[in-house]
C-alpha distance (Angstrom), angle and dihedral (degrees) to the residues before:
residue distance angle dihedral
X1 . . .
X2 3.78 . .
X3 3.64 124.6 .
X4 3.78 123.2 -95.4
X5 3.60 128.9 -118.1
X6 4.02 112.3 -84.1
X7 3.36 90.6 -128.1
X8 3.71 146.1 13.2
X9 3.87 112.4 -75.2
X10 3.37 97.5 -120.6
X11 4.00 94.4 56.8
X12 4.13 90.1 44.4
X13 3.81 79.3 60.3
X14 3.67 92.5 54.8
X15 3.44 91.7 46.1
X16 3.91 95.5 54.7
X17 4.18 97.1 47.3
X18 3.82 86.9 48.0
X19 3.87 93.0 45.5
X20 3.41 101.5 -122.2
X21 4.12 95.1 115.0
X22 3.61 131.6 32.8
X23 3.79 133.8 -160.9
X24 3.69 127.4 -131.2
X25 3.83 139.7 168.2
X26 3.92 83.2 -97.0
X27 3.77 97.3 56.0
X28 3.01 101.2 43.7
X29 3.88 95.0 55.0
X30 3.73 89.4 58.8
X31 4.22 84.7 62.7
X32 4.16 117.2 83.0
X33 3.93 107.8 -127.0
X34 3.61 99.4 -98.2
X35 3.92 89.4 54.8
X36 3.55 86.1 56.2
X37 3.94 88.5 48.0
X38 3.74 95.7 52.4
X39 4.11 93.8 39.3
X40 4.52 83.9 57.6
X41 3.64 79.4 52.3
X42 3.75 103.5 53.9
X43 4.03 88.7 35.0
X44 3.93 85.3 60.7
X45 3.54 92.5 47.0
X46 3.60 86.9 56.0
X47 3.06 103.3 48.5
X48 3.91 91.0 58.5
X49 3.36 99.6 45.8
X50 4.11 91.7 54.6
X51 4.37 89.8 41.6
X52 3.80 84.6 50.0
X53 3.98 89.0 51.6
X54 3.91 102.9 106.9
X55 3.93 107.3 -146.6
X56 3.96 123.3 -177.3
X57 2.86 122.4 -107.5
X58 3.56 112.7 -117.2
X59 3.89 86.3 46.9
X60 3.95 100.6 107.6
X61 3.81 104.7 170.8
X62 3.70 92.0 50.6
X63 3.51 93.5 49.5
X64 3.63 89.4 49.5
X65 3.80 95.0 45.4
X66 3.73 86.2 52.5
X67 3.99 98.3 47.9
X68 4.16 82.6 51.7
X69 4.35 86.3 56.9
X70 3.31 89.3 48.4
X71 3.91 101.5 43.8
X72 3.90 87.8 45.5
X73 3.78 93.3 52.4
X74 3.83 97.1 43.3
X75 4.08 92.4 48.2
X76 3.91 78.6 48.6
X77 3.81 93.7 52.3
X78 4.17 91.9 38.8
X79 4.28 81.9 51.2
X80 4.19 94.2 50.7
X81 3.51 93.6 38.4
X82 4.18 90.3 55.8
X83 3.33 92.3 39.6
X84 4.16 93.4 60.2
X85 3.89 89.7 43.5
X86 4.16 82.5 57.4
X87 3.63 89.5 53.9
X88 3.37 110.6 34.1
């Protein structure tokens, strides 16, 4: 039996947009498919929650802290998504 995700998926996604966990090849062989599944799920969710965050604009270091979400969570997505055309 594999092991099971440390945490909950949503919380892993969190963790990624506010740079406190990052995915690899590695980690994300340690997850069972449907973890993976549910984990693109909650980084989607994410992501529309912070590109529906309306920031002035004259604010820069919010806009720059939410560009650095976003860039985390989309290298995270372009990592998952090449790791299940690998294993297919």
């Amino acid at each position: 039996m594999l092991p099971r995700m440390a945490n909950p998926a949503w919380k892993t996604a969190a963790e990624i947009a506010d740079g406190y966990a990052t995915l690899n090849v590695v980690a994300l062989k340690k997850y069972q498919s449907h973890e993976v599944e549910a984990l693109i799920k909650e980084i989607e969710k994410v992501l529309r929650d912070i590109r529906s965050t309306v920031i002035p604009v004259d604010n820069v270091d919010e806009t720059q802290k939410k560009n650095r979400k976003l860039l985390r969570l989309s290298q995270s997505m372009s990592v998952i998504q090449a790791y299940k055309l690998k294993n297919r």
